[in-house]
Backbone as CSV, one residue per row, in Angstrom:
resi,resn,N_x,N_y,N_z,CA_x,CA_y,CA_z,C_x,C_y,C_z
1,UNK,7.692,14.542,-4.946,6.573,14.193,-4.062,7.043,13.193,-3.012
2,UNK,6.501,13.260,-2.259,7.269,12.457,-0.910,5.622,12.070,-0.301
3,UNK,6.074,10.545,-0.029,4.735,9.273,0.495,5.233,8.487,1.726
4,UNK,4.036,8.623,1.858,4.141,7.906,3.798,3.240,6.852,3.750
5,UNK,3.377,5.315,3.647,3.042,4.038,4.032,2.931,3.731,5.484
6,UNK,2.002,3.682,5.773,1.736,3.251,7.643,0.865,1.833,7.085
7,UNK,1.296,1.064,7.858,0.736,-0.710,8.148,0.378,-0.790,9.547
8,UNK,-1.346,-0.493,9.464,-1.272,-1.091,10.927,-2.075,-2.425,10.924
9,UNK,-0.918,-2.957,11.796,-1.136,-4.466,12.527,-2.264,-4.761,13.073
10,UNK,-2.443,-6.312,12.912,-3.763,-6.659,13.332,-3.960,-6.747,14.668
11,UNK,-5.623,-6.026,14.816,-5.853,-5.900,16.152,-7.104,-6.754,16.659
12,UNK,-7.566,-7.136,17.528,-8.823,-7.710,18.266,-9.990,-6.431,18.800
13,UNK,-9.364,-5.376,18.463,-9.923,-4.160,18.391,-10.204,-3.707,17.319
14,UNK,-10.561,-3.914,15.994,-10.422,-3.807,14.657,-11.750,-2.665,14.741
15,UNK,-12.540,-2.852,14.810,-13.560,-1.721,14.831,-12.908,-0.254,15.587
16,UNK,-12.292,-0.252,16.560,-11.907,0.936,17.555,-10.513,1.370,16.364
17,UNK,-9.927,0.819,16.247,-8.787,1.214,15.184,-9.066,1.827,14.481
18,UNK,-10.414,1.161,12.980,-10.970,1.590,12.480,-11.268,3.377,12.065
19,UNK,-11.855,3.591,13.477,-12.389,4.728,13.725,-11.522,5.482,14.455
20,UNK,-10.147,5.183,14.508,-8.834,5.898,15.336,-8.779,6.533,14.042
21,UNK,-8.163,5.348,12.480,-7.535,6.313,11.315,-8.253,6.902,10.822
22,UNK,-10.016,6.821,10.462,-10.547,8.038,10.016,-10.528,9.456,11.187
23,UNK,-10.743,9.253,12.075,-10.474,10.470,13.051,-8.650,10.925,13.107
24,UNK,-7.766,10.167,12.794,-6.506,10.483,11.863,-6.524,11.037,10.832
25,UNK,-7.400,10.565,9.823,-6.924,11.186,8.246,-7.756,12.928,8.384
26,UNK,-8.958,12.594,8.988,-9.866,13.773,9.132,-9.142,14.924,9.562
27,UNK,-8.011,14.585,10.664,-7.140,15.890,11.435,-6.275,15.969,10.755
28,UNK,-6.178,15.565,9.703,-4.640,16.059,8.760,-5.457,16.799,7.546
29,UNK,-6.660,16.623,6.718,-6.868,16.650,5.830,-6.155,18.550,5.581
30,UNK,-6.510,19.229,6.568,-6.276,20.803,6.443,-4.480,21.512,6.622
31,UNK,-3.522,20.066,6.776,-2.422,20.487,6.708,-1.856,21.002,5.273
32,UNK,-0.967,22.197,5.640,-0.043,22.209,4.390,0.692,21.099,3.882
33,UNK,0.334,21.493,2.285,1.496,19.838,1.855,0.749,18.710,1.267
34,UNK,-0.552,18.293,2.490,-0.931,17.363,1.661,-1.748,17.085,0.318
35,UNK,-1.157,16.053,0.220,-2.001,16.199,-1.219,-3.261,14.925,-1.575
36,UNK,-2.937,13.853,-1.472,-4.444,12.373,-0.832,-3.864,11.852,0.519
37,UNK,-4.566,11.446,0.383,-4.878,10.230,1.455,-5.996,8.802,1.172
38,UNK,-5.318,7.800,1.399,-6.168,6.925,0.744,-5.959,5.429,2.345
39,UNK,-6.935,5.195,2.529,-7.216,3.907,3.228,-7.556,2.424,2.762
40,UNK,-6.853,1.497,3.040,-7.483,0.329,2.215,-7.360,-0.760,3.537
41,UNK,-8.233,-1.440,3.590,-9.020,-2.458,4.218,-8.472,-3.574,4.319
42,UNK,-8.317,-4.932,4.482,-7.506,-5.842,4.086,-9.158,-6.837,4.163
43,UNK,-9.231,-7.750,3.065,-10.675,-8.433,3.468,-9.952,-9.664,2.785
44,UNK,-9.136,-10.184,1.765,-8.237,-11.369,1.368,-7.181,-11.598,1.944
45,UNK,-6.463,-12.313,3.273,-5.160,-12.739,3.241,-4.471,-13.775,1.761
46,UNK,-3.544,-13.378,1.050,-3.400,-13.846,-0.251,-1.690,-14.638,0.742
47,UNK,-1.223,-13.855,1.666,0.305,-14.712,1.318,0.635,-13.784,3.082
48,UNK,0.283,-14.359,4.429,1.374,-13.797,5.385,0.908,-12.350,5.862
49,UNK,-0.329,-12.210,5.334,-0.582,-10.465,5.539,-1.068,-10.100,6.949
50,UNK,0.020,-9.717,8.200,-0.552,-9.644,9.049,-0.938,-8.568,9.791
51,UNK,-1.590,-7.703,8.938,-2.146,-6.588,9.439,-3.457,-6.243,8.709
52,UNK,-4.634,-5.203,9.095,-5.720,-5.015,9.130,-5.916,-3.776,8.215
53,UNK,-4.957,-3.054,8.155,-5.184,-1.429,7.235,-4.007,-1.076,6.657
54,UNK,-4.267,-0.218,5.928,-2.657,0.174,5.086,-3.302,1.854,5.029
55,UNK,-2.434,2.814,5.386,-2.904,4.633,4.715,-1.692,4.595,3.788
56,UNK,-2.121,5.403,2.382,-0.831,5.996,2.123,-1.411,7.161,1.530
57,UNK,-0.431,8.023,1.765,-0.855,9.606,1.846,0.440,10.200,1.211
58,UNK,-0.278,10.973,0.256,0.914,12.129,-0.515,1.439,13.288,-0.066
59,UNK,2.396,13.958,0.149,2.693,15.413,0.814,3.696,15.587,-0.477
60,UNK,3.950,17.223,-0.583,4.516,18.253,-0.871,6.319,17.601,-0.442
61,UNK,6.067,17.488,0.798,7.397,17.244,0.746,7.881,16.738,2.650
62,UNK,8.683,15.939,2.766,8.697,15.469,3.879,8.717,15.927,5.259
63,UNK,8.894,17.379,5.033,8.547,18.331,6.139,7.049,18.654,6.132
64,UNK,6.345,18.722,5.622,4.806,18.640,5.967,4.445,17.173,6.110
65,UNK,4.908,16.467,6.219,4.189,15.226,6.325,4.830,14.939,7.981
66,UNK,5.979,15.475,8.511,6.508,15.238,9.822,5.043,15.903,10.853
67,UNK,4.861,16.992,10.344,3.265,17.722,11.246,2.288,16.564,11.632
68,UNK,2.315,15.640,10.790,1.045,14.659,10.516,0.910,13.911,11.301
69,UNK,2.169,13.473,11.588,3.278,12.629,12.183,3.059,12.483,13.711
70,UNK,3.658,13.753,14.192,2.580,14.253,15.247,1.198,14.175,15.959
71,UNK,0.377,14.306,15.029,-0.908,14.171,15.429,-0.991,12.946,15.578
72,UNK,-0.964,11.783,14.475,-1.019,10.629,14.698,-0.551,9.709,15.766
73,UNK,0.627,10.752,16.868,1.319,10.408,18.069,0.233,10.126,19.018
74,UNK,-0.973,11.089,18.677,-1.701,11.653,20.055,-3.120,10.791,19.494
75,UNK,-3.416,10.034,18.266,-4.626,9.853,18.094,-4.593,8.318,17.626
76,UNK,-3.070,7.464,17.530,-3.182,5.957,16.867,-2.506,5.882,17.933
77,UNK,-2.674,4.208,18.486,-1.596,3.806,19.350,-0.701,3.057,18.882
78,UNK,0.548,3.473,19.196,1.776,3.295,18.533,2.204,2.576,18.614
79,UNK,1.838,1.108,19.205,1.921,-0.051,19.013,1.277,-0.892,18.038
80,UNK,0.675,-0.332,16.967,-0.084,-0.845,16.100,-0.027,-0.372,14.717
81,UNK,1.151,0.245,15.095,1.556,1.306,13.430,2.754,1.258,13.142
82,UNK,3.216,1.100,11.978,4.151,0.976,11.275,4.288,2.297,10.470
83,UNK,4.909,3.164,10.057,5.085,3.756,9.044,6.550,4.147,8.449
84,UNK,6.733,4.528,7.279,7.603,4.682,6.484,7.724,6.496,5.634
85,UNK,8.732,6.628,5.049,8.935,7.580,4.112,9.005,6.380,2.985
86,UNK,8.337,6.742,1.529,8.923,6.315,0.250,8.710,7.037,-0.740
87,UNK,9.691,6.788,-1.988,9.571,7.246,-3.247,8.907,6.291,-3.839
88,UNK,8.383,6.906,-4.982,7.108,5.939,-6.259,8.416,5.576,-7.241
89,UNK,9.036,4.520,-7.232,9.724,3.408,-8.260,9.565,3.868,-9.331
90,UNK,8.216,3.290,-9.661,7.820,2.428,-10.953,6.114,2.787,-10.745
91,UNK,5.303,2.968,-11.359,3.976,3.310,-11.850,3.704,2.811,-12.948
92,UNK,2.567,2.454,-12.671,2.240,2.076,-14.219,0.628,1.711,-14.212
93,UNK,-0.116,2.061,-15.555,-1.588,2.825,-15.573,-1.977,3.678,-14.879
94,UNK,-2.971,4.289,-15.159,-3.538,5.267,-14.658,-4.707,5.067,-13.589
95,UNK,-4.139,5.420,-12.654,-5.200,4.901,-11.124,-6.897,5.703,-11.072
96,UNK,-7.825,4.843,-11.224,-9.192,5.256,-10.980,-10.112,5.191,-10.044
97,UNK,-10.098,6.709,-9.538,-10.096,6.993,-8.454,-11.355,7.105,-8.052
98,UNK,-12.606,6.924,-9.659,-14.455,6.953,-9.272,-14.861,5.958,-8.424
99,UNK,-14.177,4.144,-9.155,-15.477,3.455,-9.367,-15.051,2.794,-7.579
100,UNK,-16.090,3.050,-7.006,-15.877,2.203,-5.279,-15.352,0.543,-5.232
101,UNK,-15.727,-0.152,-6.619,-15.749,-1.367,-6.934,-14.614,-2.309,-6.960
102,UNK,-13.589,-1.190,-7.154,-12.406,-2.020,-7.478,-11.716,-2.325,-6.452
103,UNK,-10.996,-3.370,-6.666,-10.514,-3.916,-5.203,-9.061,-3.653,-5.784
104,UNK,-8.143,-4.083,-4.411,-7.049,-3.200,-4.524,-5.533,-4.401,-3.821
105,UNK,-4.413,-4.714,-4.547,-3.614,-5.760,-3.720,-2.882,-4.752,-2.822
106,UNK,-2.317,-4.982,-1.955,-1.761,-4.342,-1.234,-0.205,-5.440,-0.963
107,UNK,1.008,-5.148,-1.036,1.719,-6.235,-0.811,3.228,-5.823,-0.696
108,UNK,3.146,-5.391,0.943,4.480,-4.915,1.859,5.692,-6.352,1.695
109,UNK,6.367,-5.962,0.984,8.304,-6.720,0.738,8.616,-6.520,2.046
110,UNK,8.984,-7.413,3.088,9.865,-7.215,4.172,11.178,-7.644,3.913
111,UNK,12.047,-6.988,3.164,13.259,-7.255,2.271,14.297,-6.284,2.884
112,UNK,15.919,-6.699,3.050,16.989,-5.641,3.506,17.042,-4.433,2.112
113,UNK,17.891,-3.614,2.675,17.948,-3.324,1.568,19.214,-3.398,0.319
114,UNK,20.149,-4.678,0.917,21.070,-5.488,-0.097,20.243,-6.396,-1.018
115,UNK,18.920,-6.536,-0.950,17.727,-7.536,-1.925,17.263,-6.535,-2.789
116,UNK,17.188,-4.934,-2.252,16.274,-4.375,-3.418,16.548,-5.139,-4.781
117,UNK,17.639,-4.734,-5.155,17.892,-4.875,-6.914,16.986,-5.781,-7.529
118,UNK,17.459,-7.299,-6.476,16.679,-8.346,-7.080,15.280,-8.661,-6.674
119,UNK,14.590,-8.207,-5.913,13.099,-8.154,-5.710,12.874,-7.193,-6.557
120,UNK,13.430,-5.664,-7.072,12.659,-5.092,-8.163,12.908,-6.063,-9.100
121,UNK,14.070,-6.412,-9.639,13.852,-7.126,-11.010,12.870,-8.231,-11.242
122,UNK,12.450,-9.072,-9.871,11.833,-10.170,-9.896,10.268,-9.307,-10.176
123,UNK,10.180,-8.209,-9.364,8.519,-7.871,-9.689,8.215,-7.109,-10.669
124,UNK,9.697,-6.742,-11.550,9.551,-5.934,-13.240,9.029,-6.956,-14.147
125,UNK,9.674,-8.088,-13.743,9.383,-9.538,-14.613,7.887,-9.779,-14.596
126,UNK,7.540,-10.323,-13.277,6.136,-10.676,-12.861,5.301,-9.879,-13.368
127,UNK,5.262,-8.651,-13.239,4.734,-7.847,-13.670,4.314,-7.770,-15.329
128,UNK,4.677,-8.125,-16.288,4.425,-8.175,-17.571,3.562,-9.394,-17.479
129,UNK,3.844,-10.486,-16.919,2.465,-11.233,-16.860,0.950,-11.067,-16.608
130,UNK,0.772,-9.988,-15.687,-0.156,-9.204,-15.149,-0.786,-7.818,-15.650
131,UNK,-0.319,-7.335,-16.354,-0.451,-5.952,-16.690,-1.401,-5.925,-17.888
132,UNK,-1.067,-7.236,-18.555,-1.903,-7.402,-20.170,-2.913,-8.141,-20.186
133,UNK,-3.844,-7.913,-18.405,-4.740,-8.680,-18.425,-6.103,-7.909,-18.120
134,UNK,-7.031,-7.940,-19.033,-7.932,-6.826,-19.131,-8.772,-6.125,-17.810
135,UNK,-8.731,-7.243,-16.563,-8.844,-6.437,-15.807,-7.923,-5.689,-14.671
136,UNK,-6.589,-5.269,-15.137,-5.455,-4.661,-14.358,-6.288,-2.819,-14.831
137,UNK,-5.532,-2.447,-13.956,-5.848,-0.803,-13.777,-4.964,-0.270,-13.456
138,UNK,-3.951,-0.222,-12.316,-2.719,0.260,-12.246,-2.366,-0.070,-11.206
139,UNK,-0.615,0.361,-11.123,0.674,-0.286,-10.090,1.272,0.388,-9.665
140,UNK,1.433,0.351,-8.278,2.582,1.606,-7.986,3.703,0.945,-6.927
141,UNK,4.741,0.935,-7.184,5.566,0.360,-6.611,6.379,1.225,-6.021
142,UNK,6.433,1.078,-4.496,7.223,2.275,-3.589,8.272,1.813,-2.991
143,UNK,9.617,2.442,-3.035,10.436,2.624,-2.655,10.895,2.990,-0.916
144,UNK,11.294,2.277,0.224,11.781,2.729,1.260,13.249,3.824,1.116
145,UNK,12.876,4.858,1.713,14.083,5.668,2.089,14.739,5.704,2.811
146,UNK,14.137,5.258,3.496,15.484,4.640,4.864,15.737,2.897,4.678
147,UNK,16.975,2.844,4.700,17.269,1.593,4.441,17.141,0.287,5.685
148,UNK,17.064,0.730,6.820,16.334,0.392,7.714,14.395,-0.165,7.857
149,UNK,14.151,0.331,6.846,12.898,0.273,6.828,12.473,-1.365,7.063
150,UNK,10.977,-1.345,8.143,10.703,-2.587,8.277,10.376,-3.309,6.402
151,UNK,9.626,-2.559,5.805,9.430,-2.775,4.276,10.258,-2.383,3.186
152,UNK,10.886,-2.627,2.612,11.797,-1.790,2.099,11.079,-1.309,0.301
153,UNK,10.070,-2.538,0.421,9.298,-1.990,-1.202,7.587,-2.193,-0.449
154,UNK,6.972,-1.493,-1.129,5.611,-2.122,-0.933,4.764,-1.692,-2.732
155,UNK,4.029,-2.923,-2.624,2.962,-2.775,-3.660,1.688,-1.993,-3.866
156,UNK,1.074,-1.576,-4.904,-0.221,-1.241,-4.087,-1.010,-1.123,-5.652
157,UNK,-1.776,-2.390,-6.000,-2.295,-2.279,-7.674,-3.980,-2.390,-7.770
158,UNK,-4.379,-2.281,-8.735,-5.658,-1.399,-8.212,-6.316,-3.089,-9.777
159,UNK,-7.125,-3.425,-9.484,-7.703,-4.372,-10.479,-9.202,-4.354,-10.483
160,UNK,-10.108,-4.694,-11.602,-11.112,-4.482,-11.205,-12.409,-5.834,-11.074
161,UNK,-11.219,-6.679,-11.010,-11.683,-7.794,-10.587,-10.902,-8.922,-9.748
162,UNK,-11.447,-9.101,-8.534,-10.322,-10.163,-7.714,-10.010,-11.046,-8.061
163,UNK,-11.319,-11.765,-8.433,-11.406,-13.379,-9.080,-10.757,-13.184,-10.185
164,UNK,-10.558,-12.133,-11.394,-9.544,-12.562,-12.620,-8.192,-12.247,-11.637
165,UNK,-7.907,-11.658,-10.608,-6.371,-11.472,-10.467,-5.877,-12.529,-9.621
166,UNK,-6.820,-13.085,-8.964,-6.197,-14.618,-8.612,-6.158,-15.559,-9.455
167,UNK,-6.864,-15.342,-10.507,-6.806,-16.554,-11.602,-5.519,-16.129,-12.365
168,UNK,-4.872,-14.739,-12.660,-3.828,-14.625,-13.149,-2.722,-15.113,-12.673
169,UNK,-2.679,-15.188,-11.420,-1.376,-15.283,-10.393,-1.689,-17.121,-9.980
170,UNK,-2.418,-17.416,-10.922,-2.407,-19.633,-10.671,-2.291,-19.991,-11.738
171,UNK,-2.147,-18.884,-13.384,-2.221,-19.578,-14.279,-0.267,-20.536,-14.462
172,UNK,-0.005,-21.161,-15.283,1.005,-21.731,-14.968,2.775,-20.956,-15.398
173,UNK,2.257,-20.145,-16.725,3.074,-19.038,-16.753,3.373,-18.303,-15.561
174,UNK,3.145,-18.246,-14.720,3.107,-17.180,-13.321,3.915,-17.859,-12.511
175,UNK,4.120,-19.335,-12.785,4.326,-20.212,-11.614,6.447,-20.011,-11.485
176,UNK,6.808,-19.468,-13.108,8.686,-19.289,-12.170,8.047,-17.786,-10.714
177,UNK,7.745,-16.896,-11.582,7.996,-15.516,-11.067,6.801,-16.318,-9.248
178,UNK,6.104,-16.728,-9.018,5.947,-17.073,-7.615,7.098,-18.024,-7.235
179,UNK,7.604,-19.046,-7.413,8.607,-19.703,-6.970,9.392,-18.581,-6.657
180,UNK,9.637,-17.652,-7.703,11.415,-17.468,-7.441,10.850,-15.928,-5.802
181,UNK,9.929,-15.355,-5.580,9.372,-14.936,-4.625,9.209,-15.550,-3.127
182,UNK,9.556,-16.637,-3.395,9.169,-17.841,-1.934,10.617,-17.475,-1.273
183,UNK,11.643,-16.920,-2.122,12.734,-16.936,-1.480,12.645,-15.304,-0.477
184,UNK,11.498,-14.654,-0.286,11.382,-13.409,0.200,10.050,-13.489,1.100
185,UNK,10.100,-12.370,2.341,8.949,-12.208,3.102,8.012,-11.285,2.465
186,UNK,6.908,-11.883,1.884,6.224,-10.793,1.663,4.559,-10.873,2.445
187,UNK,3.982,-9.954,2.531,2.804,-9.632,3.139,1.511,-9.198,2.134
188,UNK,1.276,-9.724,1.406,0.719,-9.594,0.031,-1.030,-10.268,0.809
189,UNK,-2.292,-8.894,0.515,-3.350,-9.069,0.400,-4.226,-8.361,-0.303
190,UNK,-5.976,-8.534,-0.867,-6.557,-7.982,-0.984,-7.638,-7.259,-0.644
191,UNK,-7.361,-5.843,-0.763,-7.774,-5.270,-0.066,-8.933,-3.820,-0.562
192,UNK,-10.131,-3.381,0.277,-11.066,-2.525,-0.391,-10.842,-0.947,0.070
193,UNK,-10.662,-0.116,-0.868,-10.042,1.355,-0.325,-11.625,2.104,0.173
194,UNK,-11.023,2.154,1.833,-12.413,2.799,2.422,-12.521,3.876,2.346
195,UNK,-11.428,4.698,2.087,-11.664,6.313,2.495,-10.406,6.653,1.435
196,UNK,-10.830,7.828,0.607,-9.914,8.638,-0.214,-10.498,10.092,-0.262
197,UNK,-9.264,10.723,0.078,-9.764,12.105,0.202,-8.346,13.223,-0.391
198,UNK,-8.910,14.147,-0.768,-7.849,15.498,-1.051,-8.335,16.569,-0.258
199,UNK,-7.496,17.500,-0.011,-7.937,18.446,0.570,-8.667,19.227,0.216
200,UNK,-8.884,19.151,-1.596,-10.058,19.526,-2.180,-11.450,19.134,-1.757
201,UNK,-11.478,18.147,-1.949,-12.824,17.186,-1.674,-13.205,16.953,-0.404
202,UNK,-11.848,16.996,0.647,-12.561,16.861,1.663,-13.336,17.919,2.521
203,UNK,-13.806,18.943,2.186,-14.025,20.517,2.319,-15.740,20.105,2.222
């Protein structure tokens, strides 16, 4: 499966954007290949997050997702978008895709890619602090394919409560795995998924 991360940057136009990526996701929904599409919001700056939306969208395979690619030439302005190819790392729980409620971290690594090793190991670690806390739901940790990439990992964990996941990430156990993170750019916020669609559903 092959995933496309677009970050778009914050705008003073935030409403007109807005309504650029749903009139984006809407003109792709009928391509071959894809498989979701999901939008998330940014409404918490938690750490540096300087952008307004995140899409990430599943395809078949990276030649149907280049079609998409395209359109998005003619309908986002391309000064306000970031996107990527990545592979899914690491997963973990099972993502629930009913309840509208759950809020969602979103948290782009601006890391080379001579750091991967040790930013995954640092967020395999962190991660066991977080996972065994009753309101986690799931994690998906993506991989850049081009080593160039402005992001080279991004986060994207689904909780169903904000207030317990900031209280997880201040309790004092938490406090090596944030230190040893200060040594990296990250763009870490929370954020509400506005629009999810399949080509099933969106019919």
């Amino acid at each position: 499966m092959h995933y496309v991360i677009e970050v778009i940057k914050q705008s003073n136009k935030k409403a007109e954007v807005r309504e650029q990526l749903h009139k984006y996701i809407h003109s792709i929904l009928s391509l071959q290949g894809l498989i979701t599409v999901e939008l998330f919001e940014k409404h918490t700056n938690i750490r540096d997050a300087d952008y307004d939306f995140t899409i990430l969208s599943s395809w078949l395979s990276e030649q149907d997702y280049l079609t998409s690619n395209k359109i998005a030439n003619n309908l986002i302005d391309k000064n306000i978008e970031i996107h990527a190819s990545y592979q899914c790392e690491i997963k973990l729980g099972e993502i629930d895709n009913h309840d509208t409620t759950y809020c969602w971290l979103i948290n782009p690594f601006e890391v080379t890619h001579e750091q991967l090793p040790d930013v995954i190991d640092m967020w395999d670690k962190a991660k066991d602090h977080l996972i065994i806390k009753p309101t986690f739901v799931s994690a998906r940790l993506f991989k850049a394919l081009d080593k160039n990439a402005t992001y080279g990992l991004v986060n994207i964990a689904q909780w169903r409560d904000a207030k317990q996941f900031l209280q997880a990430v201040e309790e004092k156990e938490y406090e090596p795995h944030k230190e040893r993170s200060l040594a990296y750019r990250l763009h870490a916020s929370l954020c509400e998924r506005i629009a999810f669609y399949t080509p099933l559903n969106s019919k």
